[in-house]
VMD Tcl script that draws the C-alpha trace (Angstrom):
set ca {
  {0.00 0.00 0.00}
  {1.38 3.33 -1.13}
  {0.72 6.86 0.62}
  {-1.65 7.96 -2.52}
  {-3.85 5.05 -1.80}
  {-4.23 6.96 1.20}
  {-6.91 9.89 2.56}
  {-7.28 9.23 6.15}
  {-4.78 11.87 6.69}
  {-7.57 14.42 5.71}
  {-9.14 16.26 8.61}
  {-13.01 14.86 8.20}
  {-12.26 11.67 6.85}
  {-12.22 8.45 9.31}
  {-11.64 4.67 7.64}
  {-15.31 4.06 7.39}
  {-15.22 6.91 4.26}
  {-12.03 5.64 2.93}
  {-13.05 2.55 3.03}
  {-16.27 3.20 0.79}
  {-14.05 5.27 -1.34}
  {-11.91 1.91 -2.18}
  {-15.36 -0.11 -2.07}
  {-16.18 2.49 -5.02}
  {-12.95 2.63 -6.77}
  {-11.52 5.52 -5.68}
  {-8.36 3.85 -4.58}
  {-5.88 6.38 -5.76}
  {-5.79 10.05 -5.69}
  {-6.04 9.87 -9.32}
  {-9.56 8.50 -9.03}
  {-10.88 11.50 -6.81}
  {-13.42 13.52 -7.36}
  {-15.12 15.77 -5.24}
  {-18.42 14.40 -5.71}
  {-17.69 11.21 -4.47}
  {-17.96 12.80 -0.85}
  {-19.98 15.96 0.50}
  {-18.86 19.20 -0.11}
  {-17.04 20.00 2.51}
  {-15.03 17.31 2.80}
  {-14.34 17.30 -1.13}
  {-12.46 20.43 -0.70}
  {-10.55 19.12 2.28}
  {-9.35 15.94 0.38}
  {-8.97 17.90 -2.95}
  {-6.57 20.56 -1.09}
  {-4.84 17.81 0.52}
  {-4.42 15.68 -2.59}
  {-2.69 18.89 -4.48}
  {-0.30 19.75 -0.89}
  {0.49 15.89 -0.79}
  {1.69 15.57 -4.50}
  {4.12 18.21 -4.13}
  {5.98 17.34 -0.82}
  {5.56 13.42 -1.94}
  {7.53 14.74 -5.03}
  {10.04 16.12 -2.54}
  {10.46 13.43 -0.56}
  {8.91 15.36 2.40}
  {8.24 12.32 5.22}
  {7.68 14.41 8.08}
  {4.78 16.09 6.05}
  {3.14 12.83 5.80}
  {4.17 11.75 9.54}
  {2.55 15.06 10.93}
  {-0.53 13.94 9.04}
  {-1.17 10.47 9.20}
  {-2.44 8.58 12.72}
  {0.59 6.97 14.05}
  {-0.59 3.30 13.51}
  {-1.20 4.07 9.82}
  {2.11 5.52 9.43}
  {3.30 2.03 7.89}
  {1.54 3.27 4.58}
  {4.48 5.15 3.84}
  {6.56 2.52 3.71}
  {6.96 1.41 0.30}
  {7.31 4.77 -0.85}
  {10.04 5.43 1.12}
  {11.61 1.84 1.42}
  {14.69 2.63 -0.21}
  {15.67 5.81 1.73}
  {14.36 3.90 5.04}
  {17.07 3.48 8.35}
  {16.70 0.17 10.04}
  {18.73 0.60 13.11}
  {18.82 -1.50 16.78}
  {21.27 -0.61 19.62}
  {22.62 -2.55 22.91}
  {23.60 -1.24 25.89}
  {24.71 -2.10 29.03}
  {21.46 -2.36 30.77}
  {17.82 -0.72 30.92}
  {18.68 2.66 32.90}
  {18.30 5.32 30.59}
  {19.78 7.31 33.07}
  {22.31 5.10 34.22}
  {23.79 2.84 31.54}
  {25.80 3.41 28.55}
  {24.93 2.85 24.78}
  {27.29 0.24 23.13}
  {26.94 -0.26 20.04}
  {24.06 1.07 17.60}
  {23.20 -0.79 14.08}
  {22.20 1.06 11.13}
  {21.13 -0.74 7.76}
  {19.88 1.28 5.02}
  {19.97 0.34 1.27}
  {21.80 -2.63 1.53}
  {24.37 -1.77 3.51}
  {25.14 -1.83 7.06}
  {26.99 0.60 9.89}
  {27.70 -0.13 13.19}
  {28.98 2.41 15.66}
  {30.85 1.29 18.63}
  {31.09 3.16 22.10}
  {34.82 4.21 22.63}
  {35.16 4.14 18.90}
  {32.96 6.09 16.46}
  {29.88 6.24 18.21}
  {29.51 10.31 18.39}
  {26.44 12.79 18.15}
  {27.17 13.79 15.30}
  {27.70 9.83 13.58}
  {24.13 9.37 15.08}
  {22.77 12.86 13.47}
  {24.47 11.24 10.16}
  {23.50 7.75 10.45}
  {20.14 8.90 11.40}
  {19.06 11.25 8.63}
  {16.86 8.93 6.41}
  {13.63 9.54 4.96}
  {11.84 6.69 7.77}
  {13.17 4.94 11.15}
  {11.95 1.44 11.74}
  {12.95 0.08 14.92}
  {11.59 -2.99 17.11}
  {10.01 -1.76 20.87}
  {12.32 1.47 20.03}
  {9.11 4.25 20.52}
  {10.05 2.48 24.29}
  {13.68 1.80 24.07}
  {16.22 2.63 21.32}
  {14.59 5.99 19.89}
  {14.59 7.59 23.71}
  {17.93 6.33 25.04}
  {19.31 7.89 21.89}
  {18.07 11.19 22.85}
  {18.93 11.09 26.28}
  {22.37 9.35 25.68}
  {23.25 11.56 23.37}
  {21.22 15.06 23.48}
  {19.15 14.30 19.92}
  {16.13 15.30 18.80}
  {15.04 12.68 16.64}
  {11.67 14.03 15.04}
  {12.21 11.60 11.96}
  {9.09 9.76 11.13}
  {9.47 6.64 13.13}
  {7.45 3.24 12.24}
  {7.72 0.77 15.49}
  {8.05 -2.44 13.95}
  {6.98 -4.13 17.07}
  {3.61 -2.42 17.13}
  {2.74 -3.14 13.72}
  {3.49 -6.73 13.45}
  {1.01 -7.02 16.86}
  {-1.81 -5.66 14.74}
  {-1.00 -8.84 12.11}
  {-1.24 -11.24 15.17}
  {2.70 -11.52 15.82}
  {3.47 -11.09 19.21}
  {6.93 -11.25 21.40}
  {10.18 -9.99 21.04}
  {12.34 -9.82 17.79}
  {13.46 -13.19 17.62}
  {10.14 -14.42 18.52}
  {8.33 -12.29 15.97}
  {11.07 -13.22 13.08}
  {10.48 -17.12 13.67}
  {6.78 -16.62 13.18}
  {7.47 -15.14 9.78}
  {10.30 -17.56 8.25}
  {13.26 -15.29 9.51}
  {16.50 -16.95 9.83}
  {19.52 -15.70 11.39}
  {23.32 -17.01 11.00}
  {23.90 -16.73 14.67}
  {22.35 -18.71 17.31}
  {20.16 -16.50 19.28}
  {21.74 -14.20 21.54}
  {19.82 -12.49 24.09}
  {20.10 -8.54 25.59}
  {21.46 -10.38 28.76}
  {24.43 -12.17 26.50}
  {25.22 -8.35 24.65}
  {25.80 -6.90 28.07}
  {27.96 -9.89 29.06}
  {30.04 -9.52 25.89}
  {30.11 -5.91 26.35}
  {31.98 -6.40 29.53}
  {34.20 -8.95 28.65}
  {35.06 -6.92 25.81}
  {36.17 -4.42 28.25}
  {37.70 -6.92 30.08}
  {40.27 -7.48 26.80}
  {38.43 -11.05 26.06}
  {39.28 -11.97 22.73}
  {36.42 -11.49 19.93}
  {33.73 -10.54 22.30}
  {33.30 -7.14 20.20}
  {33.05 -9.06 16.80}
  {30.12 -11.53 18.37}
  {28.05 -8.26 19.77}
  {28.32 -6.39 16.76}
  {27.78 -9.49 14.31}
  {24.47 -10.04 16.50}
  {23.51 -6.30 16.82}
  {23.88 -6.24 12.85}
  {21.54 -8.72 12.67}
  {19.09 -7.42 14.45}
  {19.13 -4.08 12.48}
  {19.19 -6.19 9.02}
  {17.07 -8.51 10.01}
  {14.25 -5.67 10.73}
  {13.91 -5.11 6.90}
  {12.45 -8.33 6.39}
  {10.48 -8.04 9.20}
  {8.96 -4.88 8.09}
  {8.28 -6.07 4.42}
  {6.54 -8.81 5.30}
  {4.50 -6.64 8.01}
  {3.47 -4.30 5.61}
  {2.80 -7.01 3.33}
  {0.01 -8.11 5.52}
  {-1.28 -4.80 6.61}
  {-1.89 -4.39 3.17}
  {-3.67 -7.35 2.68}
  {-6.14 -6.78 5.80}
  {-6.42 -3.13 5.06}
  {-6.28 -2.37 1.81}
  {-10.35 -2.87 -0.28}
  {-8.85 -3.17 -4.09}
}
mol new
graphics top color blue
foreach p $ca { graphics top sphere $p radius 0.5 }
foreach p [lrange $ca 0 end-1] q [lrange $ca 1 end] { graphics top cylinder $p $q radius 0.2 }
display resetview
């Protein structure tokens, strides 16, 4: 599903109306026509429809992020799939305001970045790593997204789609690993869990031999692993939403 399948983010128009707009073929903006709805609300979707070519044209995300309800955010997705940052971090525990950041995972067009604490991970890596047209993440509206900010003083006002959240409305419930065996996900590794990356954190400090290579190859994972995740997520969203 695409955003100009979309016009619930019109003020006026809930999913019972865009749903019997699809039911009557309007299922693209090109198929609009005022008269399909009342008057009103014709103008609203018509005004919209002209704003929303123009900043799709310039890739403008946080246009459509502003205006779409949070859970139907994931419409944006294939537009913006290409351009979209997949990205996980570890830390040392669950205190935002007491533990550390370790390394953070960013995958984005086919390749992959990690940043590692004592290393490159910086502000201003983040700021650069970060600056993608979409943020998926997994429980990171929770986790990831606000020890960022507080870790690091960001701002992160990126549109952000929870993976997590999403793949709960298509019935998949429990963590990452959980979720990604439901849907056929495989990973290289055996599974590691956030208790093993903040024991190889430490005995990385501790000078143990290739303790950093197993957290990162794991946290790399994750953050790759999320694009699958988030295809197939949308893939069903789109099925169960979308009246074609």
């Amino acid at each position: 599903m695409r955003i100009e399948n979309s016009f619930i983010p019109v003020h006026g128009v809930g999913e019972k109306t865009e749903r019997t707009l699809w039911r009557e073929g309007v299922t693209h903006w090109d198929a609009f026509d005022p008269s399909h709805v009342g008057a009103k609300t014709g103008e609203r979707v018509a005004s919209f429809i002209d704003e929303a070519r123009d900043r799709l044209d310039a890739g403008d995300t946080h246009f459509f992020g502003e205006r779409f309800p949070n859970r139907e955010l994931w419409r944006c997705y294939e537009n913006f799939r290409s351009d979209t940052v997949f990205f996980d971090i570890e830390t040392t525990g669950l205190s935002k305001a007491r533990d550390d950041v370790t390394t953070v995972s960013f995958h984005r067009g086919g390749n992959t970045t990690t940043l590692v604490r004592g290393d490159d991970l910086t502000r201003e890596n983040l700021r650069r790593e970060l600056d993608g047209s979409l943020l998926v993440t997994f429980n990171g509206s929770s986790f990831d997204v606000p020890f960022l900010e507080r870790s690091f003083g960001l701002d992160i006002d990126t549109p952000h789609l929870d993976a997590m959240h999403a793949a709960r409305r298509v019935g998949l419930s429990g963590g990452l690993k959980a979720v990604e065996r439901q849907v056929g996900v495989e990973r290289d590794r055996p599974d590691i869990s956030g208790r093993d990356a903040v024991r190889l954190w430490r005995e990385h400090e501790r000078g143990v031999d290739g303790a950093l290579d197993t957290l990162v190859s794991y946290n790399r994972e994750d953050a790759v692993h999320l694009r699958d995740l988030m295809d197939t997520v949308t893939e069903r969203l789109h099925a169960e939403t979308f009246v074609e």
